[in-house]
C-alpha positions as CSV (number, residue, x, y, z in Angstrom):
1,X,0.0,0.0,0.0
2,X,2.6,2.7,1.0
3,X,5.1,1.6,-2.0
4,X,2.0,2.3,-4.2
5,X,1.6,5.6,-2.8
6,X,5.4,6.1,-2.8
7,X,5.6,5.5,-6.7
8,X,2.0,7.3,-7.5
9,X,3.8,10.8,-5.8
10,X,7.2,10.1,-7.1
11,X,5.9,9.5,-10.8
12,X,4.7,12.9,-10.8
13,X,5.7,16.1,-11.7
14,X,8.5,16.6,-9.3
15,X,11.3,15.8,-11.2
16,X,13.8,17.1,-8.6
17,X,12.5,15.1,-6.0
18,X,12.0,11.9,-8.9
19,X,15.9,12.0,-9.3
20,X,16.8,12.8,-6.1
21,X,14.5,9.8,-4.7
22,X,16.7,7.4,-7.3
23,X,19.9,7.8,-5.4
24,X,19.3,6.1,-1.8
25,X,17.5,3.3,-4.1
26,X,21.0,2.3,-5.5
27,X,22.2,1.5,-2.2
28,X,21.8,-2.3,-1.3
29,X,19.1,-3.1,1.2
30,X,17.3,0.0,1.2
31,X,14.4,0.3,-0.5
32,X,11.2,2.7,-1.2
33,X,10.0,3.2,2.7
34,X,13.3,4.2,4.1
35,X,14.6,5.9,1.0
36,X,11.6,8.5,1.8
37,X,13.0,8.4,5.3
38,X,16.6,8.9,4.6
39,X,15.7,12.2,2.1
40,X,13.1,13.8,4.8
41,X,15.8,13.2,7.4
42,X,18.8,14.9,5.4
43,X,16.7,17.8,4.6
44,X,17.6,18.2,8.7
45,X,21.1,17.8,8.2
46,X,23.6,16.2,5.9
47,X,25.8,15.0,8.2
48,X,26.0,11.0,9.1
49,X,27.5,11.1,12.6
50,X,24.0,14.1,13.6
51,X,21.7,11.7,11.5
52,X,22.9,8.8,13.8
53,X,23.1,10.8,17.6
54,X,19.0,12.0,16.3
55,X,18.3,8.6,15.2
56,X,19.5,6.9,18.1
57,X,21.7,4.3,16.8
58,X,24.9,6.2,17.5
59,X,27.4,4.4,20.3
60,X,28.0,6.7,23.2
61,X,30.2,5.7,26.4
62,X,28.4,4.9,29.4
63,X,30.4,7.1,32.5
64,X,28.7,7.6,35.8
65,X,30.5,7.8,38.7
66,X,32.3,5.0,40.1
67,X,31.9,3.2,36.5
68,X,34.2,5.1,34.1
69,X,35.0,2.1,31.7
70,X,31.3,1.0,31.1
71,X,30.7,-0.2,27.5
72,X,29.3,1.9,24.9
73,X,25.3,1.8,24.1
74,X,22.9,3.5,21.5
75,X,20.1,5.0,23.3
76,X,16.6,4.6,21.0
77,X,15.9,7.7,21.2
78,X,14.6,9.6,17.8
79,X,11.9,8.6,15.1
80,X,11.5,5.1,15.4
81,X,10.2,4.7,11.8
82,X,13.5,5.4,9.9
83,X,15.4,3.4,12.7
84,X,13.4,0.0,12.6
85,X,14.0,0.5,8.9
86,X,17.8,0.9,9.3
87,X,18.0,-2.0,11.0
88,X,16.0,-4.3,8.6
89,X,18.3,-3.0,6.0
90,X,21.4,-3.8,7.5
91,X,19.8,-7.2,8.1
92,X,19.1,-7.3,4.3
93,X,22.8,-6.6,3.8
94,X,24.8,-8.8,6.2
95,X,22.6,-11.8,4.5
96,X,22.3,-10.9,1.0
97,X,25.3,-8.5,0.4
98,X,29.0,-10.2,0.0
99,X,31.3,-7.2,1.5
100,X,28.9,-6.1,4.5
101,X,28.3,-10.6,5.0
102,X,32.1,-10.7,5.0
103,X,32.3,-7.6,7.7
104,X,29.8,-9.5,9.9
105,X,31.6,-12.8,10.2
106,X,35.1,-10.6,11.0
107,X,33.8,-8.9,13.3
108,X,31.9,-11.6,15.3
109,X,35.3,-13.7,14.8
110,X,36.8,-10.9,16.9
111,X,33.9,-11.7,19.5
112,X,31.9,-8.8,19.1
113,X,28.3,-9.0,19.9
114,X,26.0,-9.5,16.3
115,X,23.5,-6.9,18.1
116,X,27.2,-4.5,18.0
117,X,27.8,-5.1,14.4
118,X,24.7,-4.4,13.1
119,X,24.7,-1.4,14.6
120,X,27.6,-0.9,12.8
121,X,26.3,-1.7,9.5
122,X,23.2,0.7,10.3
123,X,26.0,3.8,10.8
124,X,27.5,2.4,7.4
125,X,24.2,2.6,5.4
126,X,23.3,6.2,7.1
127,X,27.0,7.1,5.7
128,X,26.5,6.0,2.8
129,X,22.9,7.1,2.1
130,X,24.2,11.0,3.1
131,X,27.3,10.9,0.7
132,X,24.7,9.6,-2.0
133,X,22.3,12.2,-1.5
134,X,24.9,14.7,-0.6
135,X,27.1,14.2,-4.0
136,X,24.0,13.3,-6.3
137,X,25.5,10.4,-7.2
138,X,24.0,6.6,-7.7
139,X,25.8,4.2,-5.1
140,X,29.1,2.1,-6.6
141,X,29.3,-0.7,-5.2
142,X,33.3,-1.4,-6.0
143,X,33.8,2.2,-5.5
144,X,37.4,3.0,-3.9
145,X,38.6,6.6,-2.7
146,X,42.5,7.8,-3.6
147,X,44.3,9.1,-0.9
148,X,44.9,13.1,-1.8
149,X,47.7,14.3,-3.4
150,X,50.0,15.6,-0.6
151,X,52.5,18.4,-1.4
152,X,55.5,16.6,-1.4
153,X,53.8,14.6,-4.7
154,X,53.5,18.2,-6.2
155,X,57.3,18.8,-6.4
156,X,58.3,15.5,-8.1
């Protein structure tokens, strides 16, 4: 029912919005509902690590007191909506996508919890998702960044 809706307002006129609704599609594991989500959400901000603190899913340190070294928790706070979706996604990924499947299995070889590393994979996709939208740019999957020329490479 909603995907209907979401491709009846899409279709329309708004060719802006048409394109700009195309990008967070190419990402793997997101699909129509959250893609909505992720481009109300950056119209707030842009920026992946404010995204994640208003979401709820990013890792802050648990101090209080007597216990300074407590381990690091995601508080739920935030629209519920985009983050339920975030997390099927990254469940979508760590099953059906090779790279973020491989991540998974390191990680919980290094014994971190699974509950941990798909909270990882969550900050990933909400990375991603804001570059996407941010450059206007369909996702690549085998995409790898240079380093940046330094100035020392200038002079040779």
């Amino acid at each position: 029912m909603w995907e209907m809706r979401l491709r009846g307002f899409f279709a329309g006129p708004g060719a802006v919005v048409r394109c700009r609704f195309q990008y967070p599609l190419s990402i793997p594991g997101v699909g129509m509902l959250l893609a909505a989500h992720l481009l109300l959400l950056t119209q707030r901000s842009s920026d992946p690590r404010q995204l994640a603190a208003h979401l709820g899913i990013a890792p802050h340190e648990h101090r209080s007191g007597t216990s300074l070294h407590g381990l690091t928790q995601s508080r739920h706070f935030g629209p519920s909506a985009p983050r339920k979706l975030l997390y099927l996604a990254a469940c979508s990924v760590r099953t059906h996508n090779q790279r973020f499947r491989d991540y998974f299995l390191h990680k919980r070889a290094k014994g971190k919890a699974p509950r941990l590393v798909l909270n990882n994979i969550q900050n990933r996709l909400l990375k991603i998702a804001c570059a996407v939208l941010r450059d206007q740019q369909p996702f690549i999957p085998n995409y790898r960044s240079l380093p940046p020329l330094t100035q020392s490479s200038y002079s040779e």
